[in-house]
N, C-alpha and C positions, 0 to 999 in steps of 0.2 A: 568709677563705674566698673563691674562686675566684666570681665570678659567677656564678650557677645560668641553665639556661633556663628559660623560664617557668612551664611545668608544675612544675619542681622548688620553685622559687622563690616560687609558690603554695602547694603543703603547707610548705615552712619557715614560710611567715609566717603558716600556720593553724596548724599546732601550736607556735609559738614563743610566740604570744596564749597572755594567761593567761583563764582564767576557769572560775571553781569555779559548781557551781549559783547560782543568785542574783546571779550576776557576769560576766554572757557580754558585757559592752561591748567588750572589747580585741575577741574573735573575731567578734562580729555585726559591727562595724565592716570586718575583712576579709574577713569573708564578702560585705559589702556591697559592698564596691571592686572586689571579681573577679567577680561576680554582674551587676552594675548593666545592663554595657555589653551582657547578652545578653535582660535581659531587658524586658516591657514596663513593667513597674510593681515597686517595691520598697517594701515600707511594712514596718510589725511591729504584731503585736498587741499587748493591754495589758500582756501577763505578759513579754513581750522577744524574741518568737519572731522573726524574720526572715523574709519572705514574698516572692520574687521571681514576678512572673506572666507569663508566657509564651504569647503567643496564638497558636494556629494555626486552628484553626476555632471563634470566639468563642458559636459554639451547641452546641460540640460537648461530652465528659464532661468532668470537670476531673479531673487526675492529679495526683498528692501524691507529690513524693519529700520524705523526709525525714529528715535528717542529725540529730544534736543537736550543738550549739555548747559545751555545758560539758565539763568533764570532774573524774576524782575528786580532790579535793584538803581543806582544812581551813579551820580557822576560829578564828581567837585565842576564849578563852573569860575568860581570865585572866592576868594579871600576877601572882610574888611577890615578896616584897619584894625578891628579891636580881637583879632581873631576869628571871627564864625565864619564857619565855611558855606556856603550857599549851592544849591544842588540842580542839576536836569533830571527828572526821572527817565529812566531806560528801560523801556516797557510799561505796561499799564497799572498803575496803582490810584485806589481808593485815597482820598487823603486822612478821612475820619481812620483807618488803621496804622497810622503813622504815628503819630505824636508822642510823645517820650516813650522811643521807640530805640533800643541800643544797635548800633551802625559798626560795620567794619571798614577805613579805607584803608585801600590795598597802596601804602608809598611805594618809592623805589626805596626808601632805608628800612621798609617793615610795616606791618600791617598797624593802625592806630584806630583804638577805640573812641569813637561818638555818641553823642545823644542827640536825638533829632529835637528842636524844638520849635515857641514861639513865644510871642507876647502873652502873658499869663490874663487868665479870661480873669482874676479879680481887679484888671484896672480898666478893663471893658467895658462901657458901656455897656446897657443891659440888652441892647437889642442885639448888638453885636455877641454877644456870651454865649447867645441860641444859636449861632449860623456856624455850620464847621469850616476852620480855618483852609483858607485857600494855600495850598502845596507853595507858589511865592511865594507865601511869607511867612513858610518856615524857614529855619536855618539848622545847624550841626555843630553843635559845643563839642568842642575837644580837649577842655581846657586851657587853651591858651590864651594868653592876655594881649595878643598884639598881631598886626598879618605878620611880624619878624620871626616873631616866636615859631608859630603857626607853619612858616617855610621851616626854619630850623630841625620842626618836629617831621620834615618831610613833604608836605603835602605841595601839591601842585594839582592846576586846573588840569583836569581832562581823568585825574586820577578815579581808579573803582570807590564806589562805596557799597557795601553789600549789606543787608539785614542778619544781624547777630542770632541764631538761635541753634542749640547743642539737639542732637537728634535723641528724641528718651521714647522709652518702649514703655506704654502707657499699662495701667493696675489691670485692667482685660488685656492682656500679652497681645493680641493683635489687632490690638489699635496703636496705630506710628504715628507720632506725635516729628515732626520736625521742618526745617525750611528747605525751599528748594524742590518739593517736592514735584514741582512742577519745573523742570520736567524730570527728574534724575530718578523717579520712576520709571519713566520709559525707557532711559538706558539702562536700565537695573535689567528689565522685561527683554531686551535685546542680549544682555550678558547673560542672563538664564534659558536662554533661546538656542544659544550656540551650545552652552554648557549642555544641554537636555540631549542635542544631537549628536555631542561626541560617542562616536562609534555607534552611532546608529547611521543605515541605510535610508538617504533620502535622494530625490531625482530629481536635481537641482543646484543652483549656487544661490548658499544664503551671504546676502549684509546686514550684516548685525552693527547700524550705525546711532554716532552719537552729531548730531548738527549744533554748526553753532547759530547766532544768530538769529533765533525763530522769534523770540519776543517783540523783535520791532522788523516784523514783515517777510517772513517764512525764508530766509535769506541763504541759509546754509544747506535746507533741504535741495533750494534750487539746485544749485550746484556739485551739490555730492549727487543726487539723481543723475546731473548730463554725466558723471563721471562713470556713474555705474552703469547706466541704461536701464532701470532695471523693468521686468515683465510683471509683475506683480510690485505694490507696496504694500507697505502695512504702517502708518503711522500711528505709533504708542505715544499716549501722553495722559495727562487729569482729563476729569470731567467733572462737572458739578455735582454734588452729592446733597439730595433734596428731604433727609430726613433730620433735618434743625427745625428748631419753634419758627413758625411764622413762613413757613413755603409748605407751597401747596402740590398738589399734584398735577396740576395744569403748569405750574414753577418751572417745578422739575422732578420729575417722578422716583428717579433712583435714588436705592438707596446702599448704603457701606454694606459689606458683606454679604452681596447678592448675585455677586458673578462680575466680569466687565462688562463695559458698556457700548457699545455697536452702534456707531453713528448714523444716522441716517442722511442727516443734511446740517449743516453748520453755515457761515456766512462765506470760507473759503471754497466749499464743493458740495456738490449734490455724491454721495456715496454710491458708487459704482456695483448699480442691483446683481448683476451675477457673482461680482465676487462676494456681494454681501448675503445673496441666497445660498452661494456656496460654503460660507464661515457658517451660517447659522444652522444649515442640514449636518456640519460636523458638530458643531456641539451640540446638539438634538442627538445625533448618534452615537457623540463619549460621554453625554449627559453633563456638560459641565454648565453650568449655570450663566446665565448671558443676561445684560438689559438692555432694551433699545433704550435711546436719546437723541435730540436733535437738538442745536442751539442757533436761536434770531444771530447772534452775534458770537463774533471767535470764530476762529479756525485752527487749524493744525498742520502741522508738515505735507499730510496731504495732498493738504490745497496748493502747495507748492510742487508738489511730485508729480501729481496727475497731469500735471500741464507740460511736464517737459518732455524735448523729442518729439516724436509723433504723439504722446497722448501713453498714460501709464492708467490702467485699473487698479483703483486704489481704494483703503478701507481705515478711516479709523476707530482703532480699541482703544478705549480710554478705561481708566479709573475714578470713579467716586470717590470723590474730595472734598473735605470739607475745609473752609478759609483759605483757597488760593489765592495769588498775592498779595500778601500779606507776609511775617512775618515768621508765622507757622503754622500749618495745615495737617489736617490727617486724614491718613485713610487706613484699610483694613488689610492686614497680611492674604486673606484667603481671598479678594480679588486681585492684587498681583499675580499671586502662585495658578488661579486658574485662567488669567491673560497669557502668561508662558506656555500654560496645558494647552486651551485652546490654537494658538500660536503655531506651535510644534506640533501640533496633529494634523493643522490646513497642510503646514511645509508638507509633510511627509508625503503627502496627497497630490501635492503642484506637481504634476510630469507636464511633457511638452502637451499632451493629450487634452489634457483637463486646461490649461492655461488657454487655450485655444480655442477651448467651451466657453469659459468664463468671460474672456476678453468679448466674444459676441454677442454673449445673452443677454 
């Protein structure tokens, strides 16, 4: 591959990081290296959340953006005798997107390439050939011929397995074809957050954070939230993207390269109306392109933010995406780019004044 520029060359090296719940070292590490140099202070809580801190008026609210660093993938559970490895999913996955699907497990002697499989549908009976295989009764070839083997080559129960896929910049340049994007966009959106505000005047303390843990029950937002307090959130993350064959606009109405998208209500929170009448009168006023969304089911860090302390106003910006998890998803450069525009122009805006507004309205 062609050298990327930076920007690009930053989302490859965030979604190319492996790391399933419980396993965000590869991604907090590169969230850390493109973070550092914008911000004032980098530390993590105790559970692995990443925390970059950002002064501009050090009395001023504190503002919480915040990304998650893992994304969905599995977990060896078991070895049989003849080799295959047997898996927990770790996060929510479809099973029809699975199947001879190339896997990474992460050993302690080195990462080992798999193939997820099953019983091949030509010994199936014919009724069975029609119904998609139940996640139990796949397994994960790795070549080996024996459980002996199989330990020798590393593997052990409890170990990561992650979904294989190289991040490529699709023949329309801003269409980003890669895995993980969910969420390692939003930490992308938080490291061009701070990046935006170096040397600029804003009235405020920003966190530009990466959580881990969100995929199986908002886990890490919890807790870097009690750590930060923060006055405002912002949780960045995907959102469904509704313009594939067969969805409709009752679906899901957004579509790639329309603006981000401004939650209204999801399953984890009802979106907190004054912060949300306040994000949407600034991009009305820098003119940057917005969609509303709501979703029956799912949630975001939000749902987790809003609830801690006394009670935080909070907002999620999401991204249109198309095949989240799964093995590789895309979305559009010019909703990212104007998630960070919009983003940075609220911060600028947050004085203790306005936060004070918003928090009541």
């Amino acid at each position: 591959m062609a050298k990327l520029e930076n920007t690009l060359q930053m989302l490859k090296d965030l979604t190319d990081a492996k790391g399933i719940p419980g396993n965000e070292k590869e991604p907090r590490e590169v969230m850390s290296r493109y973070i550092s140099p914008y911000a004032d202070e980098v530390y993590t809580d105790n559970l692995g959340s990443l925390v970059a801190k950002k002064i501009g008026n050090k009395k001023g609210p504190h503002i919480m953006v915040a990304g998650h660093l893992d994304e969905v993938g599995f977990m060896v559970t078991r070895i049989d005798d003849n080799g295959y490895i047997y898996f927990q999913p770790v996060g929510g996955w479809w099973s029809q997107v699975m199947l001879a699907q190339r896997v990474t497990i992460m050993t302690r002697q080195g990462d080992l390439t798999g193939i997820i499989g099953s019983k091949p549908p030509h010994i199936l009976p014919v009724d069975q050939r029609k119904k998609s295989v139940d996640i139990k009764d796949m397994f994960i070839d790795i070549g080996a011929s024996s459980k002996e083997e199989a330990k020798e080559f590393g593997v052990t129960p409890g170990d990561a397995i992650v979904p294989y896929f190289e991040f490529t910049q699709m023949k329309n340049e801003k269409m980003l074809l890669a895995k993980a994007w969910d969420n390692r966009i939003g930490c992308a959106i938080a490291i061009e957050v701070l990046k935006q505000l170096k040397g600029e005047k804003h009235p405020n303390v920003v966190y530009g954070v990466g959580t881990v843990q969100e995929e199986v029950g908002l886990r890490g937002a919890r807790t870097s939230a009690n750590l930060i307090n923060p006055d405002i959130a912002f949780g960045v993350d995907v959102g469904i993207a509704g313009d594939t064959p067969g969805i409709s606009d009752r679906d899901a109405s957004s579509k790639m390269g329309e603006g981000p998208q401004i939650i209204l209500y999801d399953a984890s929170m009802v979106s907190h109306k004054g912060l949300r009448d306040f994000v949407v009168d600034t991009a009305e006023e820098q003119e940057i392109p917005y969609q509303f969304d709501s979703l029956a089911g799912g949630g975001t860090d939000s749902g987790a933010i809003h609830l801690t302390h006394n009670g935080v106003p909070a907002l999620s910006i999401t991204i249109a995406t198309r095949y989240i998890h799964s093995h590789a998803a895309m979305l559009h450069r010019d909703d990212f780019e104007n998630a960070v525009r919009l983003i940075v122009e609220v911060i600028k805006r947050l004085d203790d004044k306005t936060v004070k507004e918003i928090t009541f309205n």
